[in-house]
N, C-alpha and C positions, 0 to 999 in steps of 0.2 A: 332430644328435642328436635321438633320439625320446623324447617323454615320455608316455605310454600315458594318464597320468591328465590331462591336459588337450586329450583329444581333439574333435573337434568333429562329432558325430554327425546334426546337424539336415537333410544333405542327403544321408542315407544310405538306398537305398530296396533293394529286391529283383534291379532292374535292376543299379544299382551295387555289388552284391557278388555278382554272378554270379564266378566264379573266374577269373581270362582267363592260364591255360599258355601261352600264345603270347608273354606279358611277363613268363615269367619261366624259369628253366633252375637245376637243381642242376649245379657244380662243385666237386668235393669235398667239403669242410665249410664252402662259401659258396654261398649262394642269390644267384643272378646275377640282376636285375631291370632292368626298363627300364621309365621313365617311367609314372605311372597302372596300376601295375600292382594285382590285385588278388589276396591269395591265399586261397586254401582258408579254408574257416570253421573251422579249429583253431587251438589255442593257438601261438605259434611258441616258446613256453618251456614248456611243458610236453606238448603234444600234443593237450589235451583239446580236444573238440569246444565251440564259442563260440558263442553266439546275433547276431543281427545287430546287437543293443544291445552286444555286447565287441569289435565289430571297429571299429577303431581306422584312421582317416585320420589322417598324420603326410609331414610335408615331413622327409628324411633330406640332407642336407648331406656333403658328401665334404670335408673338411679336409684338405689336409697336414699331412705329420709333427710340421714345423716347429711348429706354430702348435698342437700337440696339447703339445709341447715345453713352448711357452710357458704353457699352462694350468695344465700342474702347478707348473711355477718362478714363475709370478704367477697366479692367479687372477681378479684384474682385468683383466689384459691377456689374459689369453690366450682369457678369454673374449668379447674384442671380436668375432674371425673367425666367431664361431659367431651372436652376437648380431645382426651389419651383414648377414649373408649374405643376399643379392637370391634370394628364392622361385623365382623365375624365371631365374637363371643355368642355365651348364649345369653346375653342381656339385650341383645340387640334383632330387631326385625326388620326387613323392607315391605312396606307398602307402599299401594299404588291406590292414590283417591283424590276425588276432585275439588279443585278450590278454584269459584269462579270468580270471574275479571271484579265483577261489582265488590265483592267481599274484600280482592286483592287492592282494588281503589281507597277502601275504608279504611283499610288496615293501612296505610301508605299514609293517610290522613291524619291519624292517629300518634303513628309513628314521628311526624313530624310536630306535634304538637309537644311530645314526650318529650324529642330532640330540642324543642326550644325553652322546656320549663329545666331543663337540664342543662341548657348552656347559659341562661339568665340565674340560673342556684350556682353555677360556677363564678362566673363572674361577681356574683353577692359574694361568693365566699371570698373572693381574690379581696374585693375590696373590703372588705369585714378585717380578714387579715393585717391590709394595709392601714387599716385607723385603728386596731387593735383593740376593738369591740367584741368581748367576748360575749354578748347576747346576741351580734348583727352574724358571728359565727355559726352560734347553735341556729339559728332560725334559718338561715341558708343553709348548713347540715340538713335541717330536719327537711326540707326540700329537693337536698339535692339526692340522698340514697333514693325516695321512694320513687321521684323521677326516672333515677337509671334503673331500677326493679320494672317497673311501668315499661319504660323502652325496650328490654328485652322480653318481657311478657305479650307483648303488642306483634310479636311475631311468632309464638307460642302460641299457632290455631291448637292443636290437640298433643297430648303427651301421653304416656304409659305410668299410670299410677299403681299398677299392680303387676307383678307376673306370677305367674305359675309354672309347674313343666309345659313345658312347648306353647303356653299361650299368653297375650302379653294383653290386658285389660286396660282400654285405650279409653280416656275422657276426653273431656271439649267436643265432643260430636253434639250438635243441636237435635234436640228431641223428634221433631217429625221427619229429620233424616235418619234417625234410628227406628221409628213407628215404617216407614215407607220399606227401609233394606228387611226389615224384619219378616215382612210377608215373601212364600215362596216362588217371586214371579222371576221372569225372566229378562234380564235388563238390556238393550240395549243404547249405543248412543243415539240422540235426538236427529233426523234429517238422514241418518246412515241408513242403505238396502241391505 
């Protein structure tokens, strides 16, 4: 799973975000990539063009279903597979691609909105508890799982819904940033000689 806002930018140079089409291919509505790949200096959620300060290095994890299963039916558990995952398996790829400030403002937005319907279904439940209402339980349940799903999903820009040998079939990329990488041009960053 990628999370955009805890990226690590300190070895990111001009060289390393050259664009390299070679590791990467559109099919369909999935951006197929392989290993170290690097894309285009735009947004992959909105299109806009990203400075080399919003392109985002991220290790992407391929899960099974199973264990995607288990995340929503327990939380604790399900997030072990994602948590233990060896960097260096071959379920795992690093890319590099951009996610710009306005996208990361929404997403921020969002996140706190999740955060508040999730501490207000907490609190329903504390007090449901406390007058021993079993209907003022279940209806704050029924609030409070899909809130914390929501909250972790809200930083879930793109994931690896498929792999294959050596290539890992990447979703959440917005359509006309997959129509634009698609064509054989040559990318550079926006203002850069």
């Amino acid at each position: 799973m990628a999370n955009p806002s805890k990226a690590d930018h300190s070895n990111l140079s001009a060289a390393t975000l050259s664009a390299t089409p070679h590791l990467y291919r559109i099919q369909g509505k999935f951006l197929v990539i392989r290993r170290n790949a690097v894309l285009p200096p735009f947004c992959v959620m909105t299109n806009l063009p990203v400075t080399p300060q919003e392109m985002v290095v991220c290790h992407l994890s391929y899960v099974d279903s199973d264990s995607g299963l288990l995340l929503i039916l327990s939380p604790v558990l399900g997030s072990l597979p994602f948590l233990f995952k060896d960097r260096s398996s071959e379920d795992t790829c690093m890319v590099t691609y951009g996610v710009s400030t306005s996208y990361k403002r929404s997403q921020s937005k969002r996140a706190l909105l999740w955060l508040a319907v999730l501490f207000v279904s907490v609190v329903a439940v504390a007090f449901a508890i406390f007058f021993k209402s079993v209907t003022a339980i279940a209806v704050s349940m029924a609030f409070l799982w899909p809130s914390l799903v929501m909250l972790v999903m809200t930083f879930d820009s793109i994931g690896v819904t498929k792999k294959t040998p050596g290539e890992f079939w990447i979703s959440g990329c917005h359509k006309s940033f997959l129509s634009r990488i698609d064509k054989p041009l040559q990318f550079d960053f926006p203002g850069r000689l």
